[in-house]
Structures are given as C-alpha cells and as structure tokens.
TINU-526548 format. One record per residue (C-alpha): residue in one letter; x, y, z. Coordinates in Angstrom, 3 decimals. Example, Ala and Ser with C-alpha at 12.3 -4.5 7.8 and 13.67 -1.06 7.14 Angstrom:
<recs>
+------+----------+----------+----------+
| rest |        X |        Y |        Z |
+------+----------+----------+----------+
|    A |   12.300 |   -4.500 |    7.800 |
|    S |   13.670 |   -1.060 |    7.140 |
+------+----------+----------+----------+
</recs>
This chain:
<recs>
+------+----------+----------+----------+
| rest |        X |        Y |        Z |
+------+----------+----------+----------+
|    X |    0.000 |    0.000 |    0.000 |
|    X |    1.415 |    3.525 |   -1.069 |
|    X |    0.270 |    7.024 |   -1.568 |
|    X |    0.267 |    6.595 |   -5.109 |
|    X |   -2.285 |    3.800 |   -5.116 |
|    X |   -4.404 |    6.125 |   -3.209 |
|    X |   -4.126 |    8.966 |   -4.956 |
|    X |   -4.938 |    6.638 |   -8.123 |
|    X |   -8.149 |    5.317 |   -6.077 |
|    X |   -9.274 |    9.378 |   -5.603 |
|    X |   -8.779 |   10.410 |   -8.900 |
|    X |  -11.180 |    6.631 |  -10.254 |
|    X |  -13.876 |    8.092 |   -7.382 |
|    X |  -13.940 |   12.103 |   -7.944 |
|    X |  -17.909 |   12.887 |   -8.470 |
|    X |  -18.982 |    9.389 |   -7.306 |
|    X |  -18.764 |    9.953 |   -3.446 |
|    X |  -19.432 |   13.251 |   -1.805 |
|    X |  -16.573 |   14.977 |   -0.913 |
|    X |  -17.542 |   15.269 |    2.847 |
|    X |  -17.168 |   18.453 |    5.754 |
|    X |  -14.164 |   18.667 |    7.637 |
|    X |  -15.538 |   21.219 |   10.230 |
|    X |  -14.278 |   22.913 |   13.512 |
|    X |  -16.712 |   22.293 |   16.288 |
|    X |  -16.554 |   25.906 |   18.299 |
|    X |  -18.447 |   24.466 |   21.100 |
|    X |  -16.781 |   21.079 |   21.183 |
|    X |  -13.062 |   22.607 |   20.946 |
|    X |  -14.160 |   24.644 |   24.537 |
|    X |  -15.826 |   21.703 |   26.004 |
|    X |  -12.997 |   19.853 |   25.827 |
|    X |   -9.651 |   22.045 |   25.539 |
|    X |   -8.335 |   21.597 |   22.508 |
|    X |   -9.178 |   22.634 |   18.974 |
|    X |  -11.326 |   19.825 |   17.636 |
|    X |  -12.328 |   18.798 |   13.893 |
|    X |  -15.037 |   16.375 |   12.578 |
|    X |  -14.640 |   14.853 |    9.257 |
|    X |  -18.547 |   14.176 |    8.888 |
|    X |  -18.395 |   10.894 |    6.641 |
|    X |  -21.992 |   10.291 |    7.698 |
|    X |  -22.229 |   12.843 |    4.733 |
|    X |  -22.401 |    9.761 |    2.167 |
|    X |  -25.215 |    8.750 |    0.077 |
|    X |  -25.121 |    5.302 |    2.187 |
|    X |  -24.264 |    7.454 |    5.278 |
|    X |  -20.539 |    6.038 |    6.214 |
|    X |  -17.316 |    5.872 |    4.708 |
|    X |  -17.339 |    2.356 |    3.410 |
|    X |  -18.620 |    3.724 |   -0.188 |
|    X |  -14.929 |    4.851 |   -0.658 |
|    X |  -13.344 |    1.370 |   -0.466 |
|    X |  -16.420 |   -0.683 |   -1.879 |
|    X |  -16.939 |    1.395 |   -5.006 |
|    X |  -13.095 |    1.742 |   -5.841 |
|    X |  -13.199 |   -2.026 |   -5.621 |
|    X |  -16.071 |   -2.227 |   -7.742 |
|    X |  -14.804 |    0.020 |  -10.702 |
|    X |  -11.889 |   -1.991 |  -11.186 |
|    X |  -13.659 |   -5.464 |  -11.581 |
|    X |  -13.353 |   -7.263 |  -15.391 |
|    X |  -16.046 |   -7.398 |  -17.457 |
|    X |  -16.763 |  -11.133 |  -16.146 |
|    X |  -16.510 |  -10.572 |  -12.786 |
|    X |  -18.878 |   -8.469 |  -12.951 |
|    X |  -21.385 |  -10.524 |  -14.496 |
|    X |  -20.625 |  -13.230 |  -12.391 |
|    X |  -21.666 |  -10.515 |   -9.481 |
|    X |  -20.278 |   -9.615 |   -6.537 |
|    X |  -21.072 |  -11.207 |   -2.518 |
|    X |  -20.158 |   -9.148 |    0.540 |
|    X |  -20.122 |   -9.477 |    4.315 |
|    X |  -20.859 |   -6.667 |    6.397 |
|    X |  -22.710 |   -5.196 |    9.908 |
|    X |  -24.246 |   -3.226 |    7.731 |
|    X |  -22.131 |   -0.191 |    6.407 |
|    X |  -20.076 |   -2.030 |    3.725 |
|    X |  -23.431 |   -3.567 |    2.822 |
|    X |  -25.107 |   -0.539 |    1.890 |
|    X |  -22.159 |    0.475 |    0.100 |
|    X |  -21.320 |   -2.392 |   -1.974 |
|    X |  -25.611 |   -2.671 |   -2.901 |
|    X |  -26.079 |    0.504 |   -3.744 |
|    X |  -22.720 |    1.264 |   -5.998 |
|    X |  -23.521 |   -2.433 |   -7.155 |
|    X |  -26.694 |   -1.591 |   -8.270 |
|    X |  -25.907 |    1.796 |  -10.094 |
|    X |  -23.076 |   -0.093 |  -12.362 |
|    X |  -25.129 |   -3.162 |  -13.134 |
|    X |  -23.513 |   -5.544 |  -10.593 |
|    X |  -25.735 |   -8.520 |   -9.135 |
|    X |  -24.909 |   -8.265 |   -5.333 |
|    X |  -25.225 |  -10.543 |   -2.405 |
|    X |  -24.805 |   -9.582 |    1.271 |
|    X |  -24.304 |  -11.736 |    4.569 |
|    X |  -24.852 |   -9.901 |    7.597 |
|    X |  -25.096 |  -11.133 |   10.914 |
|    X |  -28.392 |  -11.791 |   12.526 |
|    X |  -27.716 |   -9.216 |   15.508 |
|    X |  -27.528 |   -6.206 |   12.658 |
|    X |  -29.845 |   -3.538 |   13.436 |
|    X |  -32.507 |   -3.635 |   11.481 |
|    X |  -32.383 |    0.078 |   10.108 |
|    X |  -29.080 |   -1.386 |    8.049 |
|    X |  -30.887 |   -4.342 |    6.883 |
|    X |  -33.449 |   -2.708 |    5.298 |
|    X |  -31.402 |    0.070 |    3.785 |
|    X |  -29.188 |   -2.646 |    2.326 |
|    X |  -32.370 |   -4.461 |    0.601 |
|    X |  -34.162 |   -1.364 |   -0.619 |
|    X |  -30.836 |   -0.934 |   -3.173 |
|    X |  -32.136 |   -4.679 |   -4.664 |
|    X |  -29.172 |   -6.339 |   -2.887 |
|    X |  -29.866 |  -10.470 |   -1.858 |
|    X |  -29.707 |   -9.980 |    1.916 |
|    X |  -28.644 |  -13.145 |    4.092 |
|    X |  -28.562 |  -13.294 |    7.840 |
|    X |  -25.956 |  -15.404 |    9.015 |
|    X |  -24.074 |  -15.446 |   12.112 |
|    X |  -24.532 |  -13.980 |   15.626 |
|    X |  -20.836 |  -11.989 |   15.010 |
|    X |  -18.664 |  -10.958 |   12.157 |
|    X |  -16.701 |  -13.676 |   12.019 |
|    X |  -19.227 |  -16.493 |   12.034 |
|    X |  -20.605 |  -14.547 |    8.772 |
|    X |  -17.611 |  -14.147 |    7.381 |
|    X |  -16.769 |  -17.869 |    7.113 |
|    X |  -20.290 |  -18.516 |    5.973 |
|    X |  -19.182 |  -15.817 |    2.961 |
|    X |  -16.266 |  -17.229 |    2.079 |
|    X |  -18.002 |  -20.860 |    1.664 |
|    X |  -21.212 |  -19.071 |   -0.301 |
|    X |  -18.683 |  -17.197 |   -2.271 |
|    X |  -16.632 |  -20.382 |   -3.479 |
|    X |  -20.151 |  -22.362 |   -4.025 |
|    X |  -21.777 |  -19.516 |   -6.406 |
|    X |  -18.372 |  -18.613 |   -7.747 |
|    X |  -18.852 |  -14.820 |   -6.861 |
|    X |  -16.498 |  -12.330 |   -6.402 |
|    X |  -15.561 |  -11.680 |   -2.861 |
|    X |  -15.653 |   -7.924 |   -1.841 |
|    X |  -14.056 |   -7.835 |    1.645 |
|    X |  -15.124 |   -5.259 |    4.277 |
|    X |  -11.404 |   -4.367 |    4.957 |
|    X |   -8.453 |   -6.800 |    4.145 |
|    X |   -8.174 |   -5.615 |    0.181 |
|    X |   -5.743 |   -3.251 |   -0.958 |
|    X |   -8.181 |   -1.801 |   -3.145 |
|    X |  -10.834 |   -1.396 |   -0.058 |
|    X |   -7.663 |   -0.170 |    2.050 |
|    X |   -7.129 |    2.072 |   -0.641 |
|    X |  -10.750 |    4.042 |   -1.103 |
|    X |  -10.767 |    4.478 |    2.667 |
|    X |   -7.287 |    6.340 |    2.758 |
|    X |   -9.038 |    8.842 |    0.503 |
|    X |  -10.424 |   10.478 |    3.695 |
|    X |   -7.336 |   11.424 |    4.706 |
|    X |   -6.607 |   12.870 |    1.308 |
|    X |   -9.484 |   15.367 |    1.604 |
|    X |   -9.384 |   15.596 |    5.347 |
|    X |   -5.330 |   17.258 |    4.874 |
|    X |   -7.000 |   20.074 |    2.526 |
|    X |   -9.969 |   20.841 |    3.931 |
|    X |   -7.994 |   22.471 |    7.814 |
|    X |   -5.390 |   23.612 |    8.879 |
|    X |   -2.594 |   20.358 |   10.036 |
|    X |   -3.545 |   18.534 |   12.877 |
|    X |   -1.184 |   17.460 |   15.803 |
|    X |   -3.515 |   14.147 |   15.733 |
|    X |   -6.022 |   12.082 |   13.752 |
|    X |   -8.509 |   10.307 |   15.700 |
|    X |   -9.820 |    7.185 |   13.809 |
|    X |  -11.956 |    3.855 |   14.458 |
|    X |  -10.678 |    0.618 |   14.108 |
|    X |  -12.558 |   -2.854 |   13.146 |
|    X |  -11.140 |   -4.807 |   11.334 |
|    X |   -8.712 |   -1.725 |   10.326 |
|    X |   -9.127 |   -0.646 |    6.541 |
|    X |  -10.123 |    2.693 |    7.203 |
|    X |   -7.079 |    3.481 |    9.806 |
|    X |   -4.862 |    1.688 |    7.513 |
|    X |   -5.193 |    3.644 |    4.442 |
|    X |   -5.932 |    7.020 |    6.161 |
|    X |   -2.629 |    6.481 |    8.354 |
|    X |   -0.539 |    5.667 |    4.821 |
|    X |   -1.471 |    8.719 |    3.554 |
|    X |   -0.290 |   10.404 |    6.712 |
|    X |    2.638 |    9.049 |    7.079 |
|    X |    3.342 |   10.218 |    3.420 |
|    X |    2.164 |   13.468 |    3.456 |
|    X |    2.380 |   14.640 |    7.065 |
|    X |    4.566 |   12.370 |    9.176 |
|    X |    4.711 |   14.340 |   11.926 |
|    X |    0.482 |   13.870 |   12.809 |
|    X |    0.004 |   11.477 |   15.299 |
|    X |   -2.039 |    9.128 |   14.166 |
|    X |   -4.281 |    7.300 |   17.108 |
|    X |   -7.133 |    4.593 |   16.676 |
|    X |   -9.973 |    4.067 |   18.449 |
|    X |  -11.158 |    0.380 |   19.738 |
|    X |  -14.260 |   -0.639 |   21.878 |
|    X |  -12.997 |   -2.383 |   25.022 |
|    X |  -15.290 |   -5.226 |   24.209 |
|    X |  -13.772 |   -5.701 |   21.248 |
|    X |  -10.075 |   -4.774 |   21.658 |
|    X |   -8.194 |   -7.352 |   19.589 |
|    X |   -5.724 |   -4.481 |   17.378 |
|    X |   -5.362 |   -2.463 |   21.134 |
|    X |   -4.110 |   -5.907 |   22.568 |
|    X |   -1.814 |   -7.205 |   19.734 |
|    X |   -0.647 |   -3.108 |   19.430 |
|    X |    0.401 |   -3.455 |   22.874 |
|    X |    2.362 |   -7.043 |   22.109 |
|    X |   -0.396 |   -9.217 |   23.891 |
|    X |   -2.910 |  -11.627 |   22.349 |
|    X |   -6.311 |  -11.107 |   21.430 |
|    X |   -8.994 |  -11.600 |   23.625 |
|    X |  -12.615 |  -13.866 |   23.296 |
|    X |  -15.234 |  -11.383 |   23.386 |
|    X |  -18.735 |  -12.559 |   22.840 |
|    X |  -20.655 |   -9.249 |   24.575 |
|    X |  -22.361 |   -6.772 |   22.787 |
|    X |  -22.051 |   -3.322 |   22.465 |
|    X |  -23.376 |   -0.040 |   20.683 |
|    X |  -20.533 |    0.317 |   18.223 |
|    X |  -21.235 |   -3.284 |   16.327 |
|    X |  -19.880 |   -1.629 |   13.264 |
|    X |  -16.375 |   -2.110 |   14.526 |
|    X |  -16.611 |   -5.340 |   16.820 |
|    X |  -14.358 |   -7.004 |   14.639 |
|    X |  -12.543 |   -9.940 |   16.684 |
|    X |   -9.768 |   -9.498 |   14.502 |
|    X |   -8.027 |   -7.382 |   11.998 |
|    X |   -6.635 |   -7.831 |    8.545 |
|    X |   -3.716 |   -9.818 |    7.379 |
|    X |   -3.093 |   -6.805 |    5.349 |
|    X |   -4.152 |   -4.148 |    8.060 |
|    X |   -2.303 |   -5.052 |   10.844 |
|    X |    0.979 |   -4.341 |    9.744 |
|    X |    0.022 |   -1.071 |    7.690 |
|    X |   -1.742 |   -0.065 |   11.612 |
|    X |    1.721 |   -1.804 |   13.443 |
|    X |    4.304 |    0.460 |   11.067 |
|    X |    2.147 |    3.918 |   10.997 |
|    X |   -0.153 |    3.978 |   13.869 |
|    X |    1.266 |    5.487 |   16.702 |
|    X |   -1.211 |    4.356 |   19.701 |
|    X |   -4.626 |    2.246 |   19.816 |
|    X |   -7.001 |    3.405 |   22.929 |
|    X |   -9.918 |    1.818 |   23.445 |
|    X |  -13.529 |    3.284 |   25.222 |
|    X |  -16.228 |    1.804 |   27.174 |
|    X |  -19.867 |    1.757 |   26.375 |
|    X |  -20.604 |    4.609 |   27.974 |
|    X |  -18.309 |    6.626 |   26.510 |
|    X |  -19.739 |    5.957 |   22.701 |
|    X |  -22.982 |    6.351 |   24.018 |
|    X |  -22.128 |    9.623 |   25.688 |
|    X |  -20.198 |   10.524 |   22.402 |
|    X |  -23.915 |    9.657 |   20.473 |
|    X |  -25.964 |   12.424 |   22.501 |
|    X |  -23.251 |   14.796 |   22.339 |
|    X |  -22.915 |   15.308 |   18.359 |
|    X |  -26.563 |   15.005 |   18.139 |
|    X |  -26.872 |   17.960 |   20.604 |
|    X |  -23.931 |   20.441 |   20.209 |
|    X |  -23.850 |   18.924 |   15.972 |
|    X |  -27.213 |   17.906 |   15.214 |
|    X |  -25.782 |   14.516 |   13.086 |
|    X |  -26.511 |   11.524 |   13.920 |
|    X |  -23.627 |    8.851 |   14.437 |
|    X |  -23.901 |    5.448 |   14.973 |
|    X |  -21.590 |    3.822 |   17.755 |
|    X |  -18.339 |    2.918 |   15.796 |
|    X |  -18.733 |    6.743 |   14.083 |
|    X |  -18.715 |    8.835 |   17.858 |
|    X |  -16.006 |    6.341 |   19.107 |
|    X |  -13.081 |    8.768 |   17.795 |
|    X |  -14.966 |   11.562 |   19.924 |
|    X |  -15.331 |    9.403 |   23.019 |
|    X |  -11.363 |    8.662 |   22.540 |
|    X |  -10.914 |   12.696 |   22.850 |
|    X |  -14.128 |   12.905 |   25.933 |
|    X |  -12.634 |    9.935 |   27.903 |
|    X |   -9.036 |   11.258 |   27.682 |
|    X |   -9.468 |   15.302 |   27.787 |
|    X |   -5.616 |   15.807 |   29.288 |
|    X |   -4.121 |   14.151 |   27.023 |
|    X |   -5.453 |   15.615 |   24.350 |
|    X |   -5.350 |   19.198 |   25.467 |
|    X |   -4.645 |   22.307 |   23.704 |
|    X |   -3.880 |   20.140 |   20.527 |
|    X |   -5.718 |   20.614 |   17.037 |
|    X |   -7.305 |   17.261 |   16.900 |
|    X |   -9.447 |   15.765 |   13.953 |
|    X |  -11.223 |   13.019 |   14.211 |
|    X |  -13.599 |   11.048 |   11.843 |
|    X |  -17.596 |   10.402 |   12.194 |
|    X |  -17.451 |    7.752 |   10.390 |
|    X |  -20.901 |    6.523 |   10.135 |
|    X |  -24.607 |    7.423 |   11.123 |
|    X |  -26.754 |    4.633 |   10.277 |
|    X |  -28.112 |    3.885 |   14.000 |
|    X |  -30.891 |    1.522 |   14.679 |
|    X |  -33.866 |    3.755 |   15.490 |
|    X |  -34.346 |    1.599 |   19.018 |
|    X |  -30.883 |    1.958 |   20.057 |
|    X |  -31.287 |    5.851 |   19.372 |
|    X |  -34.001 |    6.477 |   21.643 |
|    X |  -32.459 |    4.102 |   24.697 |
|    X |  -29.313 |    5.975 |   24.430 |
|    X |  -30.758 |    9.428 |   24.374 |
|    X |  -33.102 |    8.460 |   26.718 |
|    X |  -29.695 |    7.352 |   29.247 |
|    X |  -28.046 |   10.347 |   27.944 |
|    X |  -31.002 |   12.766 |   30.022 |
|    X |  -30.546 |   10.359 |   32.732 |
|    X |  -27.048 |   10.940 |   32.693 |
|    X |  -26.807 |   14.530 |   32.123 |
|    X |  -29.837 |   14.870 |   34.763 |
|    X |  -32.524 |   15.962 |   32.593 |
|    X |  -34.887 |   13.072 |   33.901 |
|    X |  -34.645 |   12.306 |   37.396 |
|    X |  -35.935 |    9.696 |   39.488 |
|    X |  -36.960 |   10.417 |   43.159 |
|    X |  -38.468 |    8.469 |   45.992 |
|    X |  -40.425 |   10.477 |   48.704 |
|    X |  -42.005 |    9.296 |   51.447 |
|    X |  -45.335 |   11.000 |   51.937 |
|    X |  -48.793 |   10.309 |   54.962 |
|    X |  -51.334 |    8.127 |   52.991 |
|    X |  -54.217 |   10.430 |   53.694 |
|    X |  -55.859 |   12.754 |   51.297 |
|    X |  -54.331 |   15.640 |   50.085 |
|    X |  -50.842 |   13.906 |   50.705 |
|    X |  -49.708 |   13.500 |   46.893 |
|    X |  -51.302 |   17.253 |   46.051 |
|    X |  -49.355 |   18.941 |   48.077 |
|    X |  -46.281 |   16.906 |   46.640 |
|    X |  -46.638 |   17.921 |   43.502 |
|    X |  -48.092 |   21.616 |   44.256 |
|    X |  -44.192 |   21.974 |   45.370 |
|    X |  -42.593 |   20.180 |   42.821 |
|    X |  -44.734 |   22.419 |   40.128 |
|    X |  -44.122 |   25.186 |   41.506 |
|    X |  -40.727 |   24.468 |   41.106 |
|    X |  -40.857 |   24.169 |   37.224 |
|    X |  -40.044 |   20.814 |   37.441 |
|    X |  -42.386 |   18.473 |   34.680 |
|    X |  -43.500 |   15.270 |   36.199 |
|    X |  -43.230 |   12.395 |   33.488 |
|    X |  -44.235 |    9.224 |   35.680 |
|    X |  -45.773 |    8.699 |   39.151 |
|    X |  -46.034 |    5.791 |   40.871 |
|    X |  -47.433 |    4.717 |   44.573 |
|    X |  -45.549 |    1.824 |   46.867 |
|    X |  -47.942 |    0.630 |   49.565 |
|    X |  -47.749 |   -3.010 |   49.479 |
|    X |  -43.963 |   -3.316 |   48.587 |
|    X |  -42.370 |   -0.692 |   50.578 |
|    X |  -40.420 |   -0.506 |   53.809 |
|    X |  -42.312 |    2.674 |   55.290 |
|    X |  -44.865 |    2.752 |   58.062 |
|    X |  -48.018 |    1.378 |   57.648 |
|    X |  -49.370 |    4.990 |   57.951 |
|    X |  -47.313 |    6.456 |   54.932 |
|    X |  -46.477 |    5.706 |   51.342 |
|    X |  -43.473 |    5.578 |   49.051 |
|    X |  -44.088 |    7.938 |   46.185 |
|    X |  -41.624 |    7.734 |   42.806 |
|    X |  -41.411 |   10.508 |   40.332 |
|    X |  -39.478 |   10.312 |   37.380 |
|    X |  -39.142 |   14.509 |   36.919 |
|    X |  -38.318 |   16.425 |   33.904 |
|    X |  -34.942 |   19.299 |   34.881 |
|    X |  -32.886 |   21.730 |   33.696 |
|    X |  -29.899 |   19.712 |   34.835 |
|    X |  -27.891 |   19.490 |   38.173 |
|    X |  -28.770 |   22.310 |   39.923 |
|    X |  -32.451 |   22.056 |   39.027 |
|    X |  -32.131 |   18.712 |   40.400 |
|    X |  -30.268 |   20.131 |   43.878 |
|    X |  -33.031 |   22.753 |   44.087 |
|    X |  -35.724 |   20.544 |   43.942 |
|    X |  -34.159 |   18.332 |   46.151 |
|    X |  -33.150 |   20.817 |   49.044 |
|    X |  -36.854 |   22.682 |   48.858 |
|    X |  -38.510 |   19.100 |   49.579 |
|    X |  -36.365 |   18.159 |   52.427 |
|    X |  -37.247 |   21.613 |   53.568 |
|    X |  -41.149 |   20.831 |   53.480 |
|    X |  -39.731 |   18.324 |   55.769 |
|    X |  -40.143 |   15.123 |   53.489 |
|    X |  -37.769 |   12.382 |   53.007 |
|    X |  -36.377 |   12.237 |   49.567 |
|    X |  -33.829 |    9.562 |   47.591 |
|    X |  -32.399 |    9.836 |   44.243 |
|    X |  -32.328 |    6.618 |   42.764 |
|    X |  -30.537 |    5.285 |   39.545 |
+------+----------+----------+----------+
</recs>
C-alpha cells in the first residue's frame, strides 16, 4: 500500500462519493480544551465511509466478474455500500450480515435490490459462511477491509481531510477490522509524518489495542453499541500497515460511545452510529491528554438503529440529569400526593411518571413511598428541587 495507489483510487472516485465536511466544532473545541475537527463521513449517500473502499473495488472489476456478481459481508455499512454502488453499475450483489444487525441497516441494504442473508450472531461467524457461499456460487468476494483496493478508497479520507484544515497534531480514527485506519494512516505518514495518528477500539472488542500493545487477542462474545467495529480481529493486510504507521490504539467503554452519540446530536445535530462517535469518546474519555492540541477526528458513520437511538438518548437525560428519578415518602391520607406535587410544580419541574408503593415498601403502615421520574434543567435544578422538599420536611432519595 502507497500514496500513489491512493491517490490513483481518488482520482477513479472524484464525483462518485461526496466529498464530505471537515468542520471545527466551536463548542466542542471549549468543552474539551483543545481545537477539535469532525470529518462528517456520515455525509455519504449510504451514510458512512465504506462507499470509498467498496466502489473503488467495484470500478476496477473485469467485465466477467462483474457478471458473475459480486457477494459481501458486512454489519451493515459495507453492505449498503457495496448494494447501492452495485446496483448503479449493473452488478448482481449478495450480502451476509449477521443476525444481531440492526434492522435500520438491513433494510437500507435491501431497498438498493441487494440479496440480503442473515448469518451469524458476530462478524466472524458470517464471514466464514461468505467465504463458503462465495466459493459455491463462484462470486467475487468484496471484503469489508483486508483488500488493498478497499484499504485504498478508505485512505481517501485522509486525502481530503489534509485540505480541507489547517494540520492537525492528531487524527482520531476507528478501528474494526482496520481498513479505514490503515489507508488514512498511509497517507499520513506520506504526506504529514509528523500527525500522530491514534485509533480508536471498543474495550469489548479490543483485539488491534491488545496485539498493538504485544499481547494476544482476547474472546469477546458481549455486545455493544458500536457493532460496526466489533471485529474480533483485523486484517492480514491491516495489521501491519496499523503496526508500522499507527502510533497508539485506545480503546472506550460503552458509555463513553454512548455519551459521544448524545453529544454530536446535541452540540452537531448529526446523527452517528456507535463505531462513528467512538473517535470523539477517545478525545471525551481522555481530555488531558489531548489538550490544547488541534485534533481531527472522523464520524465515520450514522446509520443507527432507530431503538438503540431512543435508549441511548433516553440514558443520555438520565445521565446529564434531565430526567430524574426520586423516591419520597409521603402520609397516605388525602391531600398527601397534592401537596407533593403543588411543590414540585411550583418548582418548574415536569413530572413524566408517578407511581405509589404501599404493598412493597419498607415505610410505616401509615405512609407511602411515592416515585417521580421529573423532567430538569440539569444538576442544579435537580439540587433545588431536592433541598426545597427536604425543607417541606419530606424524606427524599435519588435513585438510579
């Protein structure tokens, strides 16, 4: 893999993709301390980067091959990709995703007239199911991320990302099975060797973090919000391209992603899907070390499943302490729960769900356990509301 090969694989895909935003996030950049950039790949037609690497594989097929048609496995980003570019050159597709794929990518991927097969509760279970279906049907294999001419499409990011701002002290990239970190990182290395290039892992799926750091690969088997990269393992090709120009591989909890979600939909407004707000939960979880650095990282998808929007938005008010939930002991006798919530209205504090505890709680006889889940501000709403009820002289709990 060189820079010339990329620059070849730009020049075959110039008007076919969208030549995506590379934007400075004011707000973001003084959240954080330091001068952050998003690369907003969830720009595409097909909403993620993979178009890059599928359609520069797909333009340089033979005539046969492409009659013969193409089969891909995917989560569902290089699915999308390799139907919908498929379909607008004439190229039969098949795709094997595995069952756990959200179903928002499932459907995208069959509305482009793609053969859609669920296989597999992880990647790699599919992808030895592909490799076998490929060999019986004699179709063309399009890889997600160990193909030099995949590798080579994704490095084009970095190609646009090095014109569009000023240079970076560090790119910020997600890692699955590595193609997009390996041919973004070549180009680097080429043009600007002095950027730090760092990549991104899901501690649940860690296998590049752990062989990085000269250890072996974990078994993971959990899942996790960011299934676009939980890749057990990376390329035969990748792994050296990420061992000889990477410089470090960090990896982020769940919470972080999710955390990284709600954030660029509130302070953005775009939509990521877990493996596209990982590079920003790298910069959230790790704020010294990434301080007063120009830092650019790359949103590399948005196609979320719809469900696993709303729980993790729905966590994220939880979190930020935008919904609440208190228990209060009140007297069961009239008037009790009125003049409750006469204080907690007047307050301007929304009540979204009320429930009473007579039979299962641990109070007296002659009271009853009241939980509110309340609508705030944030943290102080929630200490105001908090101190004026303990004032009124009732015992209150925050609960998880």
């Amino acid at each position: 893999m060189n820079i010339k090969t990329i620059e070849e694989a730009a020049a075959r895909l110039r008007g076919q993709v969208i030549e995506t935003p590379c934007m400075q996030s004011d707000t973001l950049s003084r959240v954080l301390g330091c001068d952050l950039w998003i690369k907003f790949e969830n720009h595409q037609f097909t909403a993620s980067f993979k178009e890059r690497g599928a359609l520069n594989t797909l333009l340089q097929l033979s005539d046969a091959e492409r009659r013969r048609g193409v089969i891909a496995m995917s989560a569902g980003n290089h699915a999308q990709a390799v139907a919908y570019h498929g379909a607008r050159l004439g190229v039969p597709t098949t795709v094997v995703m595995p069952r756990t794929t959200p179903n928002a990518k499932v459907e995208q991927t069959r509305v482009h007239g793609a053969e859609v097969i669920l296989h597999g509760a992880q990647f790699d279970e599919t992808r030895a199911f592909t490799e076998n279906l490929a060999e019986e049907r004699q179709l063309v294999l399009l890889h997600p991320y160990d193909d030099e001419r995949v590798i080579a499409g994704q490095g084009t990011v970095a190609l646009e990302m090095l014109t569009q701002m000023p240079p970076p002290d560090i790119v910020v990239v997600p890692i699955g099975g590595g193609g997009l970190i390996s041919g973004m990182a070549t180009v680097i290395r080429s043009l600007q060797p002095q950027i730090q290039v760092v990549g991104v892992q899901m501690e649940r799926y860690d296998s590049v973090a752990r062989l990085f750091a000269g250890l072996e690969p974990a078994t993971h088997k959990a899942g996790t919000v960011a299934e676009g990269i939980a890749v057990k393992h990376p390329g035969r090709i990748t792994l050296p391209i990420i061992r000889a120009c990477v410089n470090r591989v960090v990896t982020v909890n769940e919470e972080a992603v999710e955390q990284a979600i709600f954030t660029l939909l509130e302070i953005e407004k775009t939509v990521a899907e877990g493996a596209g707000a990982a590079a920003l939960a790298a910069v959230m979880s790790d704020r010294d070390g990434f301080a007063g650095k120009r830092v650019a990282t790359v949103l590399c998808g948005g196609n979320i499943d719809m469900m696993i929007l709303s729980s993790v938005l729905q966590r994220g008010l939880v979190r930020t302490h935008r919904l609440v939930r208190l228990r209060v002991e009140i007297p069961d006798v009239p008037g009790a729960l009125s003049d409750l919530t006469e204080i907690i209205g007047k307050l301007d504090s929304n009540i979204i769900d009320i429930q009473h505890q007579r039979a299962f709680g641990s109070s007296s006889v002659r009271a009853t356990m009241v939980e509110l889940v309340l609508q705030m501000r944030g943290e102080e709403q929630v200490e105001q509301v908090v101190a004026s009820l303990r004032k009124a002289r009732y015992d209150v709990e925050m609960t998880d």
